[in-house]
C-alpha positions as CSV (number, residue, x, y, z in Angstrom):
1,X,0.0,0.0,0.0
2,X,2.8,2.5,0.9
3,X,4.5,1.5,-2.9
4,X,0.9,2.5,-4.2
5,X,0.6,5.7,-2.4
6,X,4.1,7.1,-3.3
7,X,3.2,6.1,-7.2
8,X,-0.1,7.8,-6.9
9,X,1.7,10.5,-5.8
10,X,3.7,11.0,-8.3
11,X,2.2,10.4,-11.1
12,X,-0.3,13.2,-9.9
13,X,3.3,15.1,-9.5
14,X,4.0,15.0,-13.0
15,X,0.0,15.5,-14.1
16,X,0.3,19.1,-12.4
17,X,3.4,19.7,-13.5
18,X,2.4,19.2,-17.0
19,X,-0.3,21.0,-16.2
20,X,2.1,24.3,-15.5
21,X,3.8,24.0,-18.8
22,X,0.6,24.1,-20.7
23,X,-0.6,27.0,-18.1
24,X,3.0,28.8,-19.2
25,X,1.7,29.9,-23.2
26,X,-1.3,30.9,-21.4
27,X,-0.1,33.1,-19.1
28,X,2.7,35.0,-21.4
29,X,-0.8,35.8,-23.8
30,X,-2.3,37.0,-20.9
31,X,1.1,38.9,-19.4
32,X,-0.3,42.3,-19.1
33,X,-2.9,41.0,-16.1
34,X,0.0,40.2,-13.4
35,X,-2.5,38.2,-11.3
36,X,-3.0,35.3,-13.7
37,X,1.0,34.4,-12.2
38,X,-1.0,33.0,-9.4
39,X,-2.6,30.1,-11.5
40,X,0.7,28.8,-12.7
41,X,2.0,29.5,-9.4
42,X,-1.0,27.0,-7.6
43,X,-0.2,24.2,-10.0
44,X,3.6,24.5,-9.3
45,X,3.0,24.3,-5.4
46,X,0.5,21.6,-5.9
47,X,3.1,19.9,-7.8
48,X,5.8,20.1,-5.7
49,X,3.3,18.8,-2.6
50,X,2.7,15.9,-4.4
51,X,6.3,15.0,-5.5
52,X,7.2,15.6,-1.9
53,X,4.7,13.1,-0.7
54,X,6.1,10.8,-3.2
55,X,9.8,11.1,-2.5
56,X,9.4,11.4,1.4
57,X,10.1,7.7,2.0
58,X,12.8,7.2,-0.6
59,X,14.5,10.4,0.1
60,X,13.6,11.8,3.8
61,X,10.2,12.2,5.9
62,X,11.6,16.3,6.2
63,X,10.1,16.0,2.7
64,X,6.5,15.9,4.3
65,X,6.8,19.0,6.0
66,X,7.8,20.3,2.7
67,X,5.0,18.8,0.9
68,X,1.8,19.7,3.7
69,X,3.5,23.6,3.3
70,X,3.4,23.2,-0.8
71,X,-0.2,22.0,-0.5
72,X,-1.3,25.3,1.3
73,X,1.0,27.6,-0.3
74,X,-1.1,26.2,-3.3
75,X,-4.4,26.9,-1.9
76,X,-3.4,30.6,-0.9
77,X,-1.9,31.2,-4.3
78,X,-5.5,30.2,-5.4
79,X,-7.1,32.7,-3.1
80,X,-4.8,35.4,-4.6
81,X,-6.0,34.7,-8.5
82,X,-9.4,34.4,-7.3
83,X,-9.5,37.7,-5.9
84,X,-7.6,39.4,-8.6
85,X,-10.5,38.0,-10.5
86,X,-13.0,39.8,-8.1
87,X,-10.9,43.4,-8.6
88,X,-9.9,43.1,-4.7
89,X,-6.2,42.1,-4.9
90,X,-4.5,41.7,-1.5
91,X,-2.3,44.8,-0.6
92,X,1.4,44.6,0.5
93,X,1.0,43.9,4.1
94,X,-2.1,41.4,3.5
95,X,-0.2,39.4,1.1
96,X,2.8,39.4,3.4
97,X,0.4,37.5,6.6
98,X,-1.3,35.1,4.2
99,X,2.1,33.6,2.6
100,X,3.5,33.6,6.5
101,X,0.3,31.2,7.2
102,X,2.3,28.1,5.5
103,X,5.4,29.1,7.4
104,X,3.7,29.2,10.9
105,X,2.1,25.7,10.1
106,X,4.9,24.7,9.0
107,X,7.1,25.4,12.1
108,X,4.1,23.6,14.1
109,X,3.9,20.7,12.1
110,X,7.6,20.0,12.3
111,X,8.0,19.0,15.8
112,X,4.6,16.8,15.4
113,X,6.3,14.9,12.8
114,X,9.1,14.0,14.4
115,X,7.3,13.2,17.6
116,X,6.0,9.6,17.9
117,X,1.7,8.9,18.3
118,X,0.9,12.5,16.7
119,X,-0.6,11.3,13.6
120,X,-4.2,12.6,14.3
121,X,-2.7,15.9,15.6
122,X,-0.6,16.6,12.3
123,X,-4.0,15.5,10.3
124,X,-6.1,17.7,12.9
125,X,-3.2,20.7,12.0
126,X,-3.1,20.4,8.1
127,X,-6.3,19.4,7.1
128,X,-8.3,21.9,9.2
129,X,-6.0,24.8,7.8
130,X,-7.0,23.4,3.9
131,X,-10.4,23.6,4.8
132,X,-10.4,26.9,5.8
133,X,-8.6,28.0,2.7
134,X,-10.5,26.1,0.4
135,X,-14.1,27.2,2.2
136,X,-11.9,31.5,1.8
137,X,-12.0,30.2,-1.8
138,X,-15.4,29.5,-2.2
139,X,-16.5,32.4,-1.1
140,X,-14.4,34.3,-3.9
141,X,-15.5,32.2,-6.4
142,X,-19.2,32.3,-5.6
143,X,-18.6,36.5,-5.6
144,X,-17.4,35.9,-9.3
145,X,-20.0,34.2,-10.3
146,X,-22.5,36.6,-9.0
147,X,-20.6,39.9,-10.9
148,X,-19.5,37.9,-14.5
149,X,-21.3,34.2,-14.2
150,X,-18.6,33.1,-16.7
151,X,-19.9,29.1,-17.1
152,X,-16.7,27.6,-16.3
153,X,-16.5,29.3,-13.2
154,X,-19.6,26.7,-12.1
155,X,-17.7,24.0,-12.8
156,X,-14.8,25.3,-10.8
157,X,-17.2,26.4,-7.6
158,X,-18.5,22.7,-8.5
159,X,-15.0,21.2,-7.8
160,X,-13.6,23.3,-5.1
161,X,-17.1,22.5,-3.2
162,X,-16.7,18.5,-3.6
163,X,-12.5,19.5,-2.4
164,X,-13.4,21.3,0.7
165,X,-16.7,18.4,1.3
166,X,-14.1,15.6,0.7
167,X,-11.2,17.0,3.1
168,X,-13.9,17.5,5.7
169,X,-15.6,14.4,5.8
170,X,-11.5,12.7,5.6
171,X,-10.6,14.9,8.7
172,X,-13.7,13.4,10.6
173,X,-13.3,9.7,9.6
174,X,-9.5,10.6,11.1
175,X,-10.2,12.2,14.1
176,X,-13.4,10.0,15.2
177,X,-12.2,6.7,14.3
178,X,-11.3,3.7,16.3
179,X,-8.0,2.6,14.4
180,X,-4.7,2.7,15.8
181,X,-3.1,6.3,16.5
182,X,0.4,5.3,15.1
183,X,-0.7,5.4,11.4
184,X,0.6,7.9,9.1
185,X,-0.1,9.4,5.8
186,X,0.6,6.1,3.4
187,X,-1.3,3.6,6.2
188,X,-4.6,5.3,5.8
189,X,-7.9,3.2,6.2
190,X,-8.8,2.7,2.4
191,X,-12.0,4.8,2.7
192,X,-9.7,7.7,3.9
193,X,-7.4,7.3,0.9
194,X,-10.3,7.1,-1.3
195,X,-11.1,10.4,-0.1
196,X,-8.0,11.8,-0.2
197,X,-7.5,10.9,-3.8
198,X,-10.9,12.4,-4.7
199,X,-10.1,15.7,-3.7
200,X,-6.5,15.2,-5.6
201,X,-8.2,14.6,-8.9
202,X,-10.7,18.0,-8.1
203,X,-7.8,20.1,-7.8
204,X,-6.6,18.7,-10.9
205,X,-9.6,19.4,-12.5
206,X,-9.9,22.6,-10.9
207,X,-6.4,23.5,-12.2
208,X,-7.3,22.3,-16.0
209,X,-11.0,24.2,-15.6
210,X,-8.7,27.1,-14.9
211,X,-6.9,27.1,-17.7
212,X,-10.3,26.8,-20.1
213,X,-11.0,29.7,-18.0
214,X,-8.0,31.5,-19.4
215,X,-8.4,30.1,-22.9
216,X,-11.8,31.0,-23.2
217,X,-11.0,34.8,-22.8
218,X,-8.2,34.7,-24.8
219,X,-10.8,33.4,-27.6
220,X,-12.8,36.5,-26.8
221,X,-10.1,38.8,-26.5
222,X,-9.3,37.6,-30.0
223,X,-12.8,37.3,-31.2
224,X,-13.4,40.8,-30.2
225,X,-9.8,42.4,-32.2
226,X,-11.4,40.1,-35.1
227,X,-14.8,42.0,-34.9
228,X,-13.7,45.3,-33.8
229,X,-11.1,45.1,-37.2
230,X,-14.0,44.4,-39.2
231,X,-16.4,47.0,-37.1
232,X,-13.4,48.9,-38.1
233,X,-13.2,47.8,-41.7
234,X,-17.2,48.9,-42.0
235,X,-16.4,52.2,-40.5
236,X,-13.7,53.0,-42.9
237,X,-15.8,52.1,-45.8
238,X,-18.8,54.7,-44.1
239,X,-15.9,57.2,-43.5
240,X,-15.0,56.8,-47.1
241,X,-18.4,56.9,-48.6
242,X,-19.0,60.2,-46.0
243,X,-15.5,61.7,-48.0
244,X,-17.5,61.1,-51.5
245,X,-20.4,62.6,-50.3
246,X,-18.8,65.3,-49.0
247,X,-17.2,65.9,-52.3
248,X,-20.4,66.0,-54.4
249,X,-21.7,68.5,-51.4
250,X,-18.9,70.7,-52.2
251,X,-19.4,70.2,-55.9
252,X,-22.8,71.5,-55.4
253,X,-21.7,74.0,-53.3
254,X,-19.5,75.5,-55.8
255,X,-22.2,75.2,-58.4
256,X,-24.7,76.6,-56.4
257,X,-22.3,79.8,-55.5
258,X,-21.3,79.9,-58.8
259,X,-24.6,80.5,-60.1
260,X,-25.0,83.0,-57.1
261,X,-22.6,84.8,-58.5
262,X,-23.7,85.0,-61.6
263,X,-27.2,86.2,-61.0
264,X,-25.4,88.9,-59.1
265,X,-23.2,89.7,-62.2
266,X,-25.9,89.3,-65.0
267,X,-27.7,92.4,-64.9
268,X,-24.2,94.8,-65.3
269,X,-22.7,91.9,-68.0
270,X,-25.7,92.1,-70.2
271,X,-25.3,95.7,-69.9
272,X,-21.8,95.6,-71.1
273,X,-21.8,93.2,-73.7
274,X,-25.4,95.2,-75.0
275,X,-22.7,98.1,-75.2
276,X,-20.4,95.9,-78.1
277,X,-23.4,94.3,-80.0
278,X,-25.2,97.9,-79.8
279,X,-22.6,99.4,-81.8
280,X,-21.9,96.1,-84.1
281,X,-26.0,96.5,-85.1
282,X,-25.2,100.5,-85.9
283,X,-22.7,99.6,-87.8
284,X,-24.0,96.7,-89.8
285,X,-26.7,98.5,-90.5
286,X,-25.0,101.4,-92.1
287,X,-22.9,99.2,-93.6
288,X,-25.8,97.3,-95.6
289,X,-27.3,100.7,-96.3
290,X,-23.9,102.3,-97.7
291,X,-24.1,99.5,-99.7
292,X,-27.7,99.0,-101.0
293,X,-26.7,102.9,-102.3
294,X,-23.3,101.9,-104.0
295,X,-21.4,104.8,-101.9
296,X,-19.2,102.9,-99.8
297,X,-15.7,103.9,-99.8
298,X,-13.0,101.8,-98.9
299,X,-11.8,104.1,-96.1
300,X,-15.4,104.1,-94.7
301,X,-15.6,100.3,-95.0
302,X,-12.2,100.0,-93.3
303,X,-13.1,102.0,-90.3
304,X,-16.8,100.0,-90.1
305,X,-14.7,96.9,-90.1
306,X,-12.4,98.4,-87.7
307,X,-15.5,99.3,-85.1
308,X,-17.0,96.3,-85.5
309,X,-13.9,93.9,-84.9
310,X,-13.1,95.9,-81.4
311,X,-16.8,95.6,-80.7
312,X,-16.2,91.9,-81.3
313,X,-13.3,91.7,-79.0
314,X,-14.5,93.9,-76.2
315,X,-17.8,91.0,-76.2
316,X,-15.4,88.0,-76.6
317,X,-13.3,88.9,-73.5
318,X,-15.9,89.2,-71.5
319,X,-17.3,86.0,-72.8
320,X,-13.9,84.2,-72.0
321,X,-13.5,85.9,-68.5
322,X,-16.9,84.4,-67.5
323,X,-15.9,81.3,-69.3
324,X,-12.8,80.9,-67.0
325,X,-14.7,81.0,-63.9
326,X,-18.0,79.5,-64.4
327,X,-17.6,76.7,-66.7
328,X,-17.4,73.4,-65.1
329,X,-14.2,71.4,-66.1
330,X,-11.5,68.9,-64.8
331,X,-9.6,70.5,-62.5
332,X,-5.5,71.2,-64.0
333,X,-3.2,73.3,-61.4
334,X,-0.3,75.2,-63.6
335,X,1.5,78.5,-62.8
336,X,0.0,81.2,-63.2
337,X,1.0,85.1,-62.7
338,X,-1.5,86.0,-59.5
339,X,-2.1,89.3,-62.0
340,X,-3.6,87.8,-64.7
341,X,-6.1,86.3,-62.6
342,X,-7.1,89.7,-61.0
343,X,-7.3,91.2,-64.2
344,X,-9.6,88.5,-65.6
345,X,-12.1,88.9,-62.7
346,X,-11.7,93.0,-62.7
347,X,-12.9,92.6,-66.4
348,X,-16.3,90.7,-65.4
349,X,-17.2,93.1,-62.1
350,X,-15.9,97.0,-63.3
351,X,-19.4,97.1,-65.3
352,X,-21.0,96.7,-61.7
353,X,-18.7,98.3,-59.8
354,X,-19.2,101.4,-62.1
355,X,-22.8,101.6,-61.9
356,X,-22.1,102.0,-57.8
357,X,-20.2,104.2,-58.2
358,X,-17.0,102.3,-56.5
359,X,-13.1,102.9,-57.5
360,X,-10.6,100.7,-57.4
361,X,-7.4,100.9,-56.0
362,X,-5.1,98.5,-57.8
363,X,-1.1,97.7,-56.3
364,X,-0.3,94.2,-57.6
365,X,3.5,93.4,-57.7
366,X,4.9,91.5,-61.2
367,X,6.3,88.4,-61.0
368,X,3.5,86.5,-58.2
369,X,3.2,83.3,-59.6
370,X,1.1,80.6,-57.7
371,X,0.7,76.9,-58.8
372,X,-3.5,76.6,-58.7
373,X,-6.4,75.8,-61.0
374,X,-7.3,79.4,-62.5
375,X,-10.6,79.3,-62.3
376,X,-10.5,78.4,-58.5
377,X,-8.9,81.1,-57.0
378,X,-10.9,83.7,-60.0
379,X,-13.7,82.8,-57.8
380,X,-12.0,83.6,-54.2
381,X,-11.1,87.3,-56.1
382,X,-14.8,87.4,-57.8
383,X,-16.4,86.6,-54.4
384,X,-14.2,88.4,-52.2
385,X,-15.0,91.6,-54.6
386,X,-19.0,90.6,-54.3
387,X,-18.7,90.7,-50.7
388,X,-16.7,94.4,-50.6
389,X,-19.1,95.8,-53.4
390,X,-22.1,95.0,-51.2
391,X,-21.0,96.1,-48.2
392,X,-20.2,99.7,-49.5
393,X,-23.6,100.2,-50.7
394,X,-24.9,98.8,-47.9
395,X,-23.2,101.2,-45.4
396,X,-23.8,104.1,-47.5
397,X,-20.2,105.3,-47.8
398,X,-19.0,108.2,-50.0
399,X,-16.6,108.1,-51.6
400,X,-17.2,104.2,-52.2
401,X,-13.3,102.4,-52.4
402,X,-11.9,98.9,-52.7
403,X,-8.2,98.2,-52.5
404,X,-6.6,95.0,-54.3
405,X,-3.0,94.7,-53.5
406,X,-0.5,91.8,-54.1
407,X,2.7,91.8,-52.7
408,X,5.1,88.4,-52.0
409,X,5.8,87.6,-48.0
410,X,8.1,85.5,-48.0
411,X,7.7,82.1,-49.6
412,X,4.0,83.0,-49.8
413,X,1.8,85.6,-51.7
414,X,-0.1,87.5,-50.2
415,X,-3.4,88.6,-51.5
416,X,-5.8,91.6,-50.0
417,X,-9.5,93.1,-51.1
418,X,-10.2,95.3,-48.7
419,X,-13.2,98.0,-48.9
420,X,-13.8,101.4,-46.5
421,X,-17.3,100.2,-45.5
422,X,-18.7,99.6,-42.0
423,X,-16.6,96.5,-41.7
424,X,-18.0,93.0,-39.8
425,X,-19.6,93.4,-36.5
426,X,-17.8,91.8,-33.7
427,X,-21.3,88.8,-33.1
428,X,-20.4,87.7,-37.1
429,X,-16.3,87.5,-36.5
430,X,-15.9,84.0,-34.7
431,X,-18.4,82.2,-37.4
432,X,-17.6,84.3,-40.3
433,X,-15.8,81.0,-42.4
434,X,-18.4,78.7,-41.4
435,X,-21.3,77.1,-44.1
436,X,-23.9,78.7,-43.7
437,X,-23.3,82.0,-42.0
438,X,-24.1,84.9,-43.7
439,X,-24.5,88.9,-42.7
440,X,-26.6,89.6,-45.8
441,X,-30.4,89.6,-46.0
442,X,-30.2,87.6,-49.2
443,X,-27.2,85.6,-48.7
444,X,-27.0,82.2,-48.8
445,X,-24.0,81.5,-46.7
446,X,-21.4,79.9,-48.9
447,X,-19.0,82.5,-50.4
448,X,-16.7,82.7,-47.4
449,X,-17.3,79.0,-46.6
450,X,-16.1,78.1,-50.1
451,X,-13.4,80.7,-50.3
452,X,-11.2,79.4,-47.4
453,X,-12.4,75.7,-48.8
454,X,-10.4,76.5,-52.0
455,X,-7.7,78.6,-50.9
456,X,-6.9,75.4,-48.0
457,X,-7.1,72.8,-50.7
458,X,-4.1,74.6,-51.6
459,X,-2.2,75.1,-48.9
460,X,-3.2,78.6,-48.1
461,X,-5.2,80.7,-46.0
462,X,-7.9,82.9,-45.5
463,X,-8.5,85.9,-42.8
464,X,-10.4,88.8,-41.7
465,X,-8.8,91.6,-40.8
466,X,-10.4,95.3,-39.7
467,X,-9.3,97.5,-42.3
468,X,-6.9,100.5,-41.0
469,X,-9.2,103.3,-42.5
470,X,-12.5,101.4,-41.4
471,X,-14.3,98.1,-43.0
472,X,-13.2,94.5,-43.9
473,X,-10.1,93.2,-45.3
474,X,-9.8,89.9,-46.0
475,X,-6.1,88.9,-46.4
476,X,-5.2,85.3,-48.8
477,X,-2.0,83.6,-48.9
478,X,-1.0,80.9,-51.0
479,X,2.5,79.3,-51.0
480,X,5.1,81.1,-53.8
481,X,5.5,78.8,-57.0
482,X,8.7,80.6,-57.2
């Protein structure tokens, strides 16, 4: 029977401790939550306790001491995990006076051992001390259960509840039976061993059930990276869609402030290109009735011609200045001079600006050349002009003036419409850029918006600035192409 016992013993020696190497993988995945140290920690103590029980006969009975402290250590280390699990994690000076618990027991059981007749004694001294730490256990396990209810964890309260029943009822047969009181550990009445090596096997199976405990979260750590990556995937794909959408919004934008500023526009351009055709009909009809009467000269045909080819131009640049900023078209940057665009756009708004009776102040510097799509920044002039145009006739100044200056600062150029009107009231400043926001009556909200939209796309800005003399000033820079 002793031969048996030590095998038992051992082979549950080498069961745990390949239960430890298994638990090892576990716990390096799980490294960044310290506590789950404990479970590998349990298994190696129970280990140890069992290959001391094993050895103690071959070896040396000290080994039994050795063993009973391994088996509590173990339980304590388990006591530890569990509470890490519950968020309550022993402090320094509480985890010091648990782990002396096996060494007082141990400097108790010590003398017991090597004193003759004080086998019930050593039984009464271990076994009641288990049962206490496995019954500590159960209580943290059943306040898991209660906050998570994790299945496993059942099966674990399950197993540590037939432990704490088994070592109990094993203490009792011990202390209340008849046999002799010489016995020790490997002369146990069979019933006692049978018991014994029940509660073996359920902290085996406790240890195992603690590792499906592990691998199960791992599997839903995992699970969740896999769904949050695709969560993340979908979100991308939205974002991406939101991008496109926000394109076409711009698009429309544009458009729709495009065709804003043409409505403001039309009435002084169908003036000025009535102006051209005007004359072209005068002089087409003279023409046909100089020659209907046979008396045109070539001198007088000459300067017809002549008229009506400048009245031709005159239309046609308008006609290609409004081309350049309203027609719709792929968008090509190339370096341009920053003039020629100002002088495009003055073309298209002096008709206006000379019916209200506004003069403007031109400084441009030679030589600004910016890499942009014309037509873009043609419509950050146009608007910007809108804007100073209407605010002069709004405030009723006299005489009405709007300043266009161009200099270079630095690696930048450095663009400024300002007007001497009543300027933007201090409640419009903060939102003045946003969609939406407008100081006119019949605004729509979308000139500024857009302007600083177009001037960003291109590495620039756009500010408001109190002009020195009184009114706005809006200031644009865009990066030098030179």
């Amino acid at each position: 029977m002793e031969l048996a016992n030590q095998i038992f013993f051992c082979v549950f020696a080498l069961i745990t401790f390949a239960i430890v190497l298994s638990a090892i993988p576990q716990f390096q995945a799980q490294r960044a939550d310290w506590p789950n140290i404990y479970w590998p920690l349990s298994t190696s103590f129970f280990a140890l306790s069992c290959l001391s029980f094993g050895l103690a006969l071959w070896v040396n009975k000290f080994l039994l001491t050795i063993g009973n402290t391994s088996l509590l250590m173990s339980s304590i280390a388990l006591i530890c995990l569990y509470r890490a699990w519950n968020q309550k994690p022993f402090n320094k000076i509480q985890t010091l006076l648990i782990w002396l618990i096996p060494l007082v027991v141990a400097i108790l059981y010590e003398p017991l051992r090597t004193t003759p007749h004080t086998f019930l004694q050593r039984v009464a001294l271990i076994t009641i001390t288990q049962e206490i730490l496995v019954a500590w256990q159960l209580v943290e396990l059943i306040k898991f259960y209660k906050r998570g209810r994790p299945r496993i964890v059942v099966w674990i309260i399950l197993l540590t509840t037939l432990t704490l029943l088994g070592n109990v009822v094993r203490t009792y047969q011990i202390l209340t039976g008849d046999g002799p009181t010489n016995i020790f550990l490997y002369t146990e009445e069979a019933f006692a061993l049978a018991l014994r090596w029940i509660t073996y096997a359920n902290n085996v199976i406790v240890f195992v059930a603690i590792g499906v405990f592990y691998l199960q979260k791992q599997i839903t750590k995992e699970n969740k990276i896999t769904n949050d990556l695709a969560k993340s995937k979908d979100e991308n794909e939205k974002i991406i869609a939101l991008l496109k959408e926000k394109e076409r919004l711009i698009f429309g934008l544009l458009k729709a402030n495009k065709t804003a500023a043409t409505g403001a526009l039309s009435a002084s351009i169908a003036h000025e290109l009535n102006q051209p055709l005007g004359a072209s009909t005068l002089n087409i009809q003279f023409l046909k009735m100089k020659l209907e009467k046979g008396s045109l000269s070539p001198e007088i045909g000459r300067e017809i011609l002549d008229a009506l080819d400048e009245d031709n131009k005159r239309a046609a640049t308008i006609v290609n200045s409004l081309r350049s900023i309203f027609t719709e078209g792929e968008s090509h940057n190339q370096e341009v001079q920053l003039s020629d665009l100002i002088s495009k756009v003055l073309d298209i708004a002096k008709p206006e600006l000379k019916n209200k009776d506004i003069h403007i102040q031109l400084r441009v510097d030679d030589g600004l050349m910016i890499r942009v799509n014309s037509s873009d920044i043609e419509q950050v002039i146009l608007n910007l002009l809108n804007n100073a145009a209407q605010a002069l006739v709004n405030s009723g100044a006299h005489p009405r003036r709007i300043a266009v200056e161009a200099i270079r600062a630095g690696d930048s150029v450095e663009l400024s419409i300002s007007d001497n009107g009543a300027g933007v009231s201090q409640a419009f400043k903060p939102q003045l850029f946003e969609l939406l926001s407008t100081t006119k009556q019949a605004g729509m909200g979308l000139g500024l918006w857009l302007c600083k939209h177009i001037v960003t796309r291109y590495g620039g800005s756009i500010q408001y600035e109190d002009a020195l003399e009184g009114g706005a000033r809006f200031v644009v820079r865009l990066p030098s192409a030179v």
